[in-house]
DRENDO-1510 file (C-alpha; in Angstrom, 1 decimal, always signed):
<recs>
REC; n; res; u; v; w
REC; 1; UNK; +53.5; +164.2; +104.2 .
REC; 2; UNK; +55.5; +160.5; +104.5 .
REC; 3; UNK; +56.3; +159.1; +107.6 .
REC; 4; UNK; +60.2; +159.4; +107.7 .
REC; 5; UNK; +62.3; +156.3; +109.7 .
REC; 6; UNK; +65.8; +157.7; +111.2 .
REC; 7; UNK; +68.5; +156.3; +112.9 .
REC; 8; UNK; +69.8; +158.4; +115.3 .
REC; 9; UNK; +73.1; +158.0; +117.6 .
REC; 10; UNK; +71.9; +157.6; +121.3 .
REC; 11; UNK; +75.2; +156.6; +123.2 .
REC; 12; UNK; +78.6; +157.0; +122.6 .
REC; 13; UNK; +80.7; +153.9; +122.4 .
REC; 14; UNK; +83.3; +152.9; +125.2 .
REC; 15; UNK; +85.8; +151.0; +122.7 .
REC; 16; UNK; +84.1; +149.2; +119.7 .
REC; 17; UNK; +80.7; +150.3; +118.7 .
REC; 18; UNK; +78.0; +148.2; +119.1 .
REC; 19; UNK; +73.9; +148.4; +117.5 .
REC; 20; UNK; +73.4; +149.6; +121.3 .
REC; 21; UNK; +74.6; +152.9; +120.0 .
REC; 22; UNK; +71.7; +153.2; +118.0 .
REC; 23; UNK; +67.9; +153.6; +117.9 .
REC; 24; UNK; +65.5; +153.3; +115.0 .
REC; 25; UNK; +62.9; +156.7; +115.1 .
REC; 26; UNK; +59.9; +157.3; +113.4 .
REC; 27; UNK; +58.6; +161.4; +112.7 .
REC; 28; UNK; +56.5; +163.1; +110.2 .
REC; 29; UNK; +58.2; +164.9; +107.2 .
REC; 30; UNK; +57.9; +168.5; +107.8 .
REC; 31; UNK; +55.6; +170.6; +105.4 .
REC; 32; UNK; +58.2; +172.9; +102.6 .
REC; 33; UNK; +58.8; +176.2; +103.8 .
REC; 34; UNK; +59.5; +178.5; +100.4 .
REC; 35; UNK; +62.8; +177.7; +99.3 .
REC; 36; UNK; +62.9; +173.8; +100.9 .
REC; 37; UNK; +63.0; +170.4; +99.0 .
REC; 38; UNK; +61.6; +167.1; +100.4 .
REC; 39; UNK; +64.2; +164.2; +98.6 .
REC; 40; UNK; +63.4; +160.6; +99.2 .
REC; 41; UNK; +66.6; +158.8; +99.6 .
REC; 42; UNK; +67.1; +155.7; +97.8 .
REC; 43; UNK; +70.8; +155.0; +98.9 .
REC; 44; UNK; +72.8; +155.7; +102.2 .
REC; 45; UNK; +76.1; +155.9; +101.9 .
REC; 46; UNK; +77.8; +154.0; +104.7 .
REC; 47; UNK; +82.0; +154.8; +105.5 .
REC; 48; UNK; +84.5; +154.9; +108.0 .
REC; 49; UNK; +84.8; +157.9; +108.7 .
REC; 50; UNK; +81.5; +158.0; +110.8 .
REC; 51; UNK; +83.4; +155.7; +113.6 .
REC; 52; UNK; +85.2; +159.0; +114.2 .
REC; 53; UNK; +82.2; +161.1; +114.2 .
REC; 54; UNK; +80.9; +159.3; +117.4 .
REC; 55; UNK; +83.5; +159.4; +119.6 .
REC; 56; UNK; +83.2; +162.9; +121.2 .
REC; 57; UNK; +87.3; +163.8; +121.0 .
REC; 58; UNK; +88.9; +166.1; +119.2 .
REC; 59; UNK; +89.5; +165.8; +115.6 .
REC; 60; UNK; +89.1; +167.6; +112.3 .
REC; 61; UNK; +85.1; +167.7; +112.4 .
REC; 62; UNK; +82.3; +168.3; +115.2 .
REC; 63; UNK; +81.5; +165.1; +117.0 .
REC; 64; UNK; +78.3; +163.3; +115.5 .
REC; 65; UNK; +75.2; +165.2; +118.0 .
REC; 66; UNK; +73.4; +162.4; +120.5 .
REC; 67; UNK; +70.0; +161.9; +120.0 .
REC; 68; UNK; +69.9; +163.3; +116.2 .
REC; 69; UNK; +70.3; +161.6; +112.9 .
REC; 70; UNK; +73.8; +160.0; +111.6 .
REC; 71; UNK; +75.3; +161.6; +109.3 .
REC; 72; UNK; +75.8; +160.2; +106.1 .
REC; 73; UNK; +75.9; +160.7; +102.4 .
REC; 74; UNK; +73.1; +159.8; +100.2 .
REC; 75; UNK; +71.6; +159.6; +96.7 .
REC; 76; UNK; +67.7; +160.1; +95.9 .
REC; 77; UNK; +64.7; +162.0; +93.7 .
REC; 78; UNK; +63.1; +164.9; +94.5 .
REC; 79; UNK; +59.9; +164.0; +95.3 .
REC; 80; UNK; +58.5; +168.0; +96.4 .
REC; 81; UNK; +60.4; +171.2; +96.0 .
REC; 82; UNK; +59.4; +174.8; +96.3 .
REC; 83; UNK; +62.6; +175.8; +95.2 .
REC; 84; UNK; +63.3; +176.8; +91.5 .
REC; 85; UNK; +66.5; +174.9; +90.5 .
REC; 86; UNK; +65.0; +171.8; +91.5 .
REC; 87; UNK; +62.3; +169.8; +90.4 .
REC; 88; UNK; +59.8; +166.9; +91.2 .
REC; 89; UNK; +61.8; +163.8; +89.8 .
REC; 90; UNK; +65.4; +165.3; +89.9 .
REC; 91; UNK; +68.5; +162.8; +91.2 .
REC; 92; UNK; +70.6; +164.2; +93.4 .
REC; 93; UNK; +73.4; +163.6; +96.2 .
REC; 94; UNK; +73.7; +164.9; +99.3 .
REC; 95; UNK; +74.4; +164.5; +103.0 .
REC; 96; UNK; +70.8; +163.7; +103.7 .
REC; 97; UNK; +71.7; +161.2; +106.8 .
REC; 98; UNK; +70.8; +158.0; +108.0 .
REC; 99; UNK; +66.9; +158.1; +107.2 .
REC; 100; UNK; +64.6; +157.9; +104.3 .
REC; 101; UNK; +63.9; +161.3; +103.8 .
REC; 102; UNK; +65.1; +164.6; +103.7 .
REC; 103; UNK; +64.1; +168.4; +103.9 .
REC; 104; UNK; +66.7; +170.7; +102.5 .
REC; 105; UNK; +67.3; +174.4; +101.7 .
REC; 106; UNK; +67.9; +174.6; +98.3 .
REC; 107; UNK; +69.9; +177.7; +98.4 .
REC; 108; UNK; +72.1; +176.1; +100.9 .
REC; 109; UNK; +75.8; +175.8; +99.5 .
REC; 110; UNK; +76.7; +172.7; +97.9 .
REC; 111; UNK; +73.7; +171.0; +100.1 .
REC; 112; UNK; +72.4; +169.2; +96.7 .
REC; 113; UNK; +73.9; +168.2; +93.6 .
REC; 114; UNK; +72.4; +166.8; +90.5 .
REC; 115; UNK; +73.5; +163.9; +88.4 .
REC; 116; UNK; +72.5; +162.3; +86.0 .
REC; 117; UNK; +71.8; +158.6; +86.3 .
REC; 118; UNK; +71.7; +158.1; +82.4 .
REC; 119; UNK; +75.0; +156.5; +82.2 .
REC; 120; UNK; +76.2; +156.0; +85.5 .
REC; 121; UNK; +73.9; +153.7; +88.1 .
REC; 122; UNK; +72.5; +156.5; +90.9 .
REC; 123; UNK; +74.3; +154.1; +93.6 .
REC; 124; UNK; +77.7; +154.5; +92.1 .
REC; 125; UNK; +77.9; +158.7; +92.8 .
REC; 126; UNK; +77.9; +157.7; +96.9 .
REC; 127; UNK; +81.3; +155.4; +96.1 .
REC; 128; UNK; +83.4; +155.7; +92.7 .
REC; 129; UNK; +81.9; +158.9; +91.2 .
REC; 130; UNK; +81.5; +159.8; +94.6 .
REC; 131; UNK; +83.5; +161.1; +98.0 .
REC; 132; UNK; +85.4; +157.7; +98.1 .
REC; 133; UNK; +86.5; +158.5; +94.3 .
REC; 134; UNK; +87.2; +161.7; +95.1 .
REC; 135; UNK; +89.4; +160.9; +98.1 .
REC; 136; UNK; +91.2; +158.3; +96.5 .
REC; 137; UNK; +92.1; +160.5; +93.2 .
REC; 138; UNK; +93.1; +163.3; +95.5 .
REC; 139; UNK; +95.2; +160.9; +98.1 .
REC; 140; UNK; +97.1; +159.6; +94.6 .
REC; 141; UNK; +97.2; +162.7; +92.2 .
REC; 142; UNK; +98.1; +165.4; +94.8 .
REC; 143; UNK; +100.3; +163.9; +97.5 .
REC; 144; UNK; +101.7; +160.5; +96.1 .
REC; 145; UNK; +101.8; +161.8; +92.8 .
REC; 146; UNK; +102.7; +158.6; +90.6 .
REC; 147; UNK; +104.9; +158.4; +88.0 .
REC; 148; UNK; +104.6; +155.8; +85.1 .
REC; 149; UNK; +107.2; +152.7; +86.2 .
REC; 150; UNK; +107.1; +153.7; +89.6 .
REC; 151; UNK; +105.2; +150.7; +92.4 .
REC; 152; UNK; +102.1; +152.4; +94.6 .
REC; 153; UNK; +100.5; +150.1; +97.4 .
REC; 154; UNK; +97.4; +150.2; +98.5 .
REC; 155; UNK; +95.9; +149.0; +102.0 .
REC; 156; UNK; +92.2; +148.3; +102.3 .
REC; 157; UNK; +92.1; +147.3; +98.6 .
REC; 158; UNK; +89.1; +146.1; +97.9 .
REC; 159; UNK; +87.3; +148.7; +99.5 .
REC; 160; UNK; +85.3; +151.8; +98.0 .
REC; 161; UNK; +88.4; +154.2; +97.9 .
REC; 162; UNK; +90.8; +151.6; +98.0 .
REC; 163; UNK; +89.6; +149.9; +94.2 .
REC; 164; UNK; +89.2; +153.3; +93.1 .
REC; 165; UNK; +93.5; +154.2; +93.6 .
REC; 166; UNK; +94.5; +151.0; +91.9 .
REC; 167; UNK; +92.4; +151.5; +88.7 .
REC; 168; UNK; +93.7; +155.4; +88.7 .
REC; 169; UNK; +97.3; +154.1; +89.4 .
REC; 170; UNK; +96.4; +151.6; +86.6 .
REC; 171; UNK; +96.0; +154.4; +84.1 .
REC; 172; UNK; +98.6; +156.3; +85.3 .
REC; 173; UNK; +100.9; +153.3; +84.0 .
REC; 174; UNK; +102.6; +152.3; +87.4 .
REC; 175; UNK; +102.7; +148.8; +89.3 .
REC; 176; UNK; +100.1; +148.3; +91.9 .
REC; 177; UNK; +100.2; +146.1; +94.8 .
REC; 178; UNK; +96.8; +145.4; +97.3 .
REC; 179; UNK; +96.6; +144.8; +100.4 .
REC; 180; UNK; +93.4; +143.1; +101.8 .
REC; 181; UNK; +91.9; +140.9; +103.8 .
REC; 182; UNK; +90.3; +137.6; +102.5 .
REC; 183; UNK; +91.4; +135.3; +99.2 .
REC; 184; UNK; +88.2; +136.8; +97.8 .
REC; 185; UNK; +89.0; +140.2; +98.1 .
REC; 186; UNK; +92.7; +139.7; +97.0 .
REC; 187; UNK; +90.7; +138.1; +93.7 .
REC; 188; UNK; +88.5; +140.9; +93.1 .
REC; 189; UNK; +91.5; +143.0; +93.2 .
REC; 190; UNK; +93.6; +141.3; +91.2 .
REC; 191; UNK; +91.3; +139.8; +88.7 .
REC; 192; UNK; +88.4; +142.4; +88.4 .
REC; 193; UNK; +90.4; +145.6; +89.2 .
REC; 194; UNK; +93.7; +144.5; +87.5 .
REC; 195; UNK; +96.1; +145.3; +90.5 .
REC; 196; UNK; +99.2; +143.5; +89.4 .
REC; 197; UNK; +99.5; +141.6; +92.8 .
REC; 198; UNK; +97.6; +141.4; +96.2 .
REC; 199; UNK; +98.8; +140.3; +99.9 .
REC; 200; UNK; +96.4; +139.1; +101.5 .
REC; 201; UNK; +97.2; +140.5; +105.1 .
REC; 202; UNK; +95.1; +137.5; +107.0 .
REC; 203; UNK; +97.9; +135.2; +105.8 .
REC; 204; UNK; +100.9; +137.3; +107.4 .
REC; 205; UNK; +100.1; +138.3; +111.0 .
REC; 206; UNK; +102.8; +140.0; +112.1 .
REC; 207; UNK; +105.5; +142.4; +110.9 .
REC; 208; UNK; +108.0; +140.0; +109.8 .
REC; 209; UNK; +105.9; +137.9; +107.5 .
REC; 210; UNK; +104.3; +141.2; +106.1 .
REC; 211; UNK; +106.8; +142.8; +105.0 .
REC; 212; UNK; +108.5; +139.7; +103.2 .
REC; 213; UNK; +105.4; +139.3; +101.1 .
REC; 214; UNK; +106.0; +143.0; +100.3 .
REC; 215; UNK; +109.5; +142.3; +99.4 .
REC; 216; UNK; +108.6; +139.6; +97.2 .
REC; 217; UNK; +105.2; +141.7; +95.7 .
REC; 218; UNK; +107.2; +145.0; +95.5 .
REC; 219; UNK; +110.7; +144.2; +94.4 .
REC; 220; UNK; +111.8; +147.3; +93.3 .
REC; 221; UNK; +110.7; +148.6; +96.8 .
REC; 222; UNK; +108.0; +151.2; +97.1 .
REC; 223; UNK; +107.5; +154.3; +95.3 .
REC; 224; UNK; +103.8; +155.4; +96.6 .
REC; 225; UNK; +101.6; +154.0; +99.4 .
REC; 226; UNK; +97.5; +155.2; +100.3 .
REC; 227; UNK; +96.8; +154.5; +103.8 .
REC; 228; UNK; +93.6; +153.2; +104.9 .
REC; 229; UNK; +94.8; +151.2; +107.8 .
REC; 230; UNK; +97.3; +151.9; +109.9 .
REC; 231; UNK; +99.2; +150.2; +112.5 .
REC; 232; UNK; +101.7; +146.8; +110.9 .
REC; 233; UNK; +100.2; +147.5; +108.0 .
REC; 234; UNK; +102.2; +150.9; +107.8 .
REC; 235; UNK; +104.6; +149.7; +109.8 .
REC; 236; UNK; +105.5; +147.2; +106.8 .
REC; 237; UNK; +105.3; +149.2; +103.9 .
REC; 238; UNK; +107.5; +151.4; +106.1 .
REC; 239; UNK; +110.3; +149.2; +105.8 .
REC; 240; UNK; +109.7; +148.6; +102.1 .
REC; 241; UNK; +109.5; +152.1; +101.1 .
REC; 242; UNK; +112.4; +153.6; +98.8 .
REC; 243; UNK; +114.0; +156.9; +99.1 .
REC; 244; UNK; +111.5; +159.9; +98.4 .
REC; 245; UNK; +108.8; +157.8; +98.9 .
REC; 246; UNK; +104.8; +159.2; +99.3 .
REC; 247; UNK; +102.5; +158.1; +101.8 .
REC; 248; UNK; +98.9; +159.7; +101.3 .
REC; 249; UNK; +96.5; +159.0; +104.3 .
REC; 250; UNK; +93.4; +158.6; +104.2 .
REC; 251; UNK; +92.1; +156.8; +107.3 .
REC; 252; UNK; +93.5; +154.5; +110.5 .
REC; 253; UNK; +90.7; +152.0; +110.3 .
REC; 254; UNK; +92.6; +149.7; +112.5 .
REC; 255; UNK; +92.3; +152.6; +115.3 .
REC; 256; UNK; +88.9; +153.6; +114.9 .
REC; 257; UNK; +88.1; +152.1; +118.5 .
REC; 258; UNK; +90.4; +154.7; +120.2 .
REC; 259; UNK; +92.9; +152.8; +120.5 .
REC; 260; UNK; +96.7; +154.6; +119.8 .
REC; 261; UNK; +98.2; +153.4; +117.0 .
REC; 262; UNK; +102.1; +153.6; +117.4 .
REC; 263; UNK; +104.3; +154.1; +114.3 .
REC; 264; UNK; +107.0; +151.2; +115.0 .
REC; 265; UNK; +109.3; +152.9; +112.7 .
REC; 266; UNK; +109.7; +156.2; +112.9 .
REC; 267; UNK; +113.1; +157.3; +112.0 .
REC; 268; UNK; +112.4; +155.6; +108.4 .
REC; 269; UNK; +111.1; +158.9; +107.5 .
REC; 270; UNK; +114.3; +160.8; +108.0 .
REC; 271; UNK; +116.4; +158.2; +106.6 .
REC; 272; UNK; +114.4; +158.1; +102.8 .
REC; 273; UNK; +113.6; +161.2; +102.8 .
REC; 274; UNK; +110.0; +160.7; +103.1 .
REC; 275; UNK; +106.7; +162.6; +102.9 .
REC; 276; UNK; +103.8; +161.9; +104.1 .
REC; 277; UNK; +100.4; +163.8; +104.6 .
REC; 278; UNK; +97.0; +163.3; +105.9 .
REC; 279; UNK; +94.0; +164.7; +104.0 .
REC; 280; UNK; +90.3; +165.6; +104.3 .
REC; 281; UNK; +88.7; +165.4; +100.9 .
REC; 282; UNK; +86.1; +168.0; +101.8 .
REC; 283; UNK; +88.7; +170.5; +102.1 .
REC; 284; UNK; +89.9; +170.1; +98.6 .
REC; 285; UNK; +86.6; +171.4; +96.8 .
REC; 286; UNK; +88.6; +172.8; +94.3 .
REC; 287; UNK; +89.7; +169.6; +92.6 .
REC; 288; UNK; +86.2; +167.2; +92.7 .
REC; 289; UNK; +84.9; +168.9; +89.4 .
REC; 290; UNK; +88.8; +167.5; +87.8 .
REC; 291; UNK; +88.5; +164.0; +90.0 .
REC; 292; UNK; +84.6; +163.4; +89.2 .
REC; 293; UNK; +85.1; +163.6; +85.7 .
REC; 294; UNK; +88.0; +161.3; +84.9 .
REC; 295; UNK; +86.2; +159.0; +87.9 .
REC; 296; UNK; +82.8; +159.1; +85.9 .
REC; 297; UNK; +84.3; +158.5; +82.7 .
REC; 298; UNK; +86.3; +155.6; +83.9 .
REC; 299; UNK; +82.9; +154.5; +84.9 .
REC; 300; UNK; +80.8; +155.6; +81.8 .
REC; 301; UNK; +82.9; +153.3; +79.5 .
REC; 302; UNK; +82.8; +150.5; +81.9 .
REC; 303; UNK; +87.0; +150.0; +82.2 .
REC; 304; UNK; +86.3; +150.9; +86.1 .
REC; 305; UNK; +83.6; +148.1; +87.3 .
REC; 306; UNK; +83.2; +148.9; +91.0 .
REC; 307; UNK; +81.7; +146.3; +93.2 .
REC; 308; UNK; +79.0; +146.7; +95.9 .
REC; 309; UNK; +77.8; +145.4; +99.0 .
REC; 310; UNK; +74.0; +146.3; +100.0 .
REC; 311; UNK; +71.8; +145.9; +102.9 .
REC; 312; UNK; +68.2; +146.5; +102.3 .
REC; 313; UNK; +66.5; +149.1; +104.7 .
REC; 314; UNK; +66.9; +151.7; +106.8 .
REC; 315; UNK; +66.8; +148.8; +110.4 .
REC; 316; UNK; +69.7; +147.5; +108.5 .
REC; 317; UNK; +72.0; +150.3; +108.5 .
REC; 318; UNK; +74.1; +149.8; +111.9 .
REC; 319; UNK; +74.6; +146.5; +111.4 .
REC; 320; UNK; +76.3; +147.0; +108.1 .
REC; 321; UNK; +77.9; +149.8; +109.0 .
REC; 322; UNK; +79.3; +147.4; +112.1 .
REC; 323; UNK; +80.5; +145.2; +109.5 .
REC; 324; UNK; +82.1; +147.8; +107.9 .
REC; 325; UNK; +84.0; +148.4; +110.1 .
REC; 326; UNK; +85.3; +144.7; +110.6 .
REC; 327; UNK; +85.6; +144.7; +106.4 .
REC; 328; UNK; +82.8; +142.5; +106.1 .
REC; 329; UNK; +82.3; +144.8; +102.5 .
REC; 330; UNK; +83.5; +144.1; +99.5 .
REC; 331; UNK; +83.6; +147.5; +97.8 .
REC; 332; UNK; +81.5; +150.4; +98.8 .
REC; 333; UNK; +78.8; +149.7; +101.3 .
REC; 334; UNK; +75.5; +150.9; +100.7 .
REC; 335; UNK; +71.8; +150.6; +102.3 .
REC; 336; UNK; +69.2; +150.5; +99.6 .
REC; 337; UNK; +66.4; +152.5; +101.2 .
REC; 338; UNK; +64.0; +152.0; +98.3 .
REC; 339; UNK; +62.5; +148.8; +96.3 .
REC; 340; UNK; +63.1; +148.7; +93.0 .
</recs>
């Protein structure tokens, strides 16, 4: 059996995480039992979400175990199985964790999926045709619920869920406005993904300036807005937002390092009539068949192009997932954990 390299979580941080966090472990892969399957990962998916999952506060999942592999979603082959749905060869996604290999119960519920890799790149079902798609379609279909005309904003733009609300905004017929950091992100949106406009929030550093460029970006206010972000980034579109306005979020990257994030703002909710909702994507099973499909057709027939950033390795992995976290990515991050 392979040697399998892991990276496991050994501290948890006090404020922004750091590679100290970390430690790179070597073990031997476990013979199959009857019923197991040994995948060998070839992508780790890296997101923000995992920030959360080291602190050891409350919050909607169990804190990320010390001294035990991150968690993490990735894409591979069967390369043994002793169970018979899968077989040597197969591609399939799972949350196989920060190392290159993984033993897994095939019977377990929804542990392993297959895909096929015919027509969409294996890389793509960790980000567009993936959780990030699937949070971004749920975030826009379900909560903001878009109507052709009407203007939807998106913070973190450029990112793996980000990209994937403006294209499905796109096709939905409404105006869509980014909101990213970088002129070379704000080009990506507006020239690869076809947002109609993109502030690049690097240029406006405080509230004031923000929310003018929103004025002039948005000026028929806002109708929809998917929150990545948090803090005078919301507080902007906040003061942009029209009556009956719908805020889906998603994540609070910009709080990630414990800090509280205070809404500046609040009574703007009462006065338009607003709703907004946060969401788990993971407790929405029910829709990912619907999402996956228009996500992986939008992919198929190349109108949805989504970028990439890969580090190369397992060592790599909390280092790019630090830079992750500082938007260092353009589009979904990924560790390719196999040479081509």
């Amino acid at each position: 059996m392979p040697i399998n390299r892991q990276i496991w979580l050994v501290s948890r941080p006090q404020g922004e995480a750091t590679v100290d966090n970390f430690r790179l472990v070597e073990s031997e892969t476990p013979p199959l039992a009857e019923g197991q399957v040994l995948v060998r990962h070839h992508y780790l998916s890296l997101d923000p979400y995992m920030r959360g999952r080291m602190n050891e506060g409350k919050s909607y999942a169990a804190p990320q175990p010390l001294n035990a592999v991150m968690i993490g979603g990735t894409v591979g082959q069967v390369v043994e199985s002793r169970h018979p749905r899968h077989a040597s060869g197969d591609w399939v996604v799972g949350m196989g964790g920060w190392q290159e290999y993984s033993v897994v119960d095939g019977d377990a519920p929804g542990a392993l999926r297959k895909v096929d890799v015919s027509r969409i790149p294996p890389s793509h079902y960790l980000g567009a045709v993936g959780m990030p798609g699937v949070t971004a379609w749920y975030g826009l279909v379900k909560i903001i619920q878009p109507k052709a005309g009407q203007t939807i904003t998106v913070s973190a733009a450029a990112g793996a869920v980000g990209s994937a609300v403006g294209v499905l905004a796109k096709q939905r017929g409404c105006r869509v406005v980014g909101i990213a950091g970088g002129p070379d992100k704000c080009a990506y949106v507006r020239d690869e993904l076809g947002f109609d406009d993109c502030i690049d929030y690097r240029e406006y550093t405080d509230l004031r300036s923000l929310s003018a460029a929103l004025k002039a970006a948005c000026p028929d206010g806002i109708d929809g807005h998917f929150e990545n972000v948090g803090g005078t980034v919301l507080d902007a579109v906040m003061l942009r937002a029209n009556a009956f306005a719908r805020v889906a979020l998603c994540g609070m990257i910009a709080g990630y390092d414990g800090q509280p994030l205070p809404m500046l703002n609040p009574s703007l909710i009462l006065i338009n009539r607003m709703r907004i909702e946060g969401f788990i994507v993971s407790e929405h099973m029910d829709v990912w068949p619907q999402a996956l499909a228009e996500l992986g057709e939008l992919v198929g027939s190349g109108r949805f192009r989504p970028r990439e950033t890969i580090a190369h390795g397992i060592a790599a992995a909390p280092e790019a997932f630090l830079g992750l976290l500082k938007g260092r990515n353009l589009g979904k991050q990924l560790v390719k954990l196999v040479d081509d």
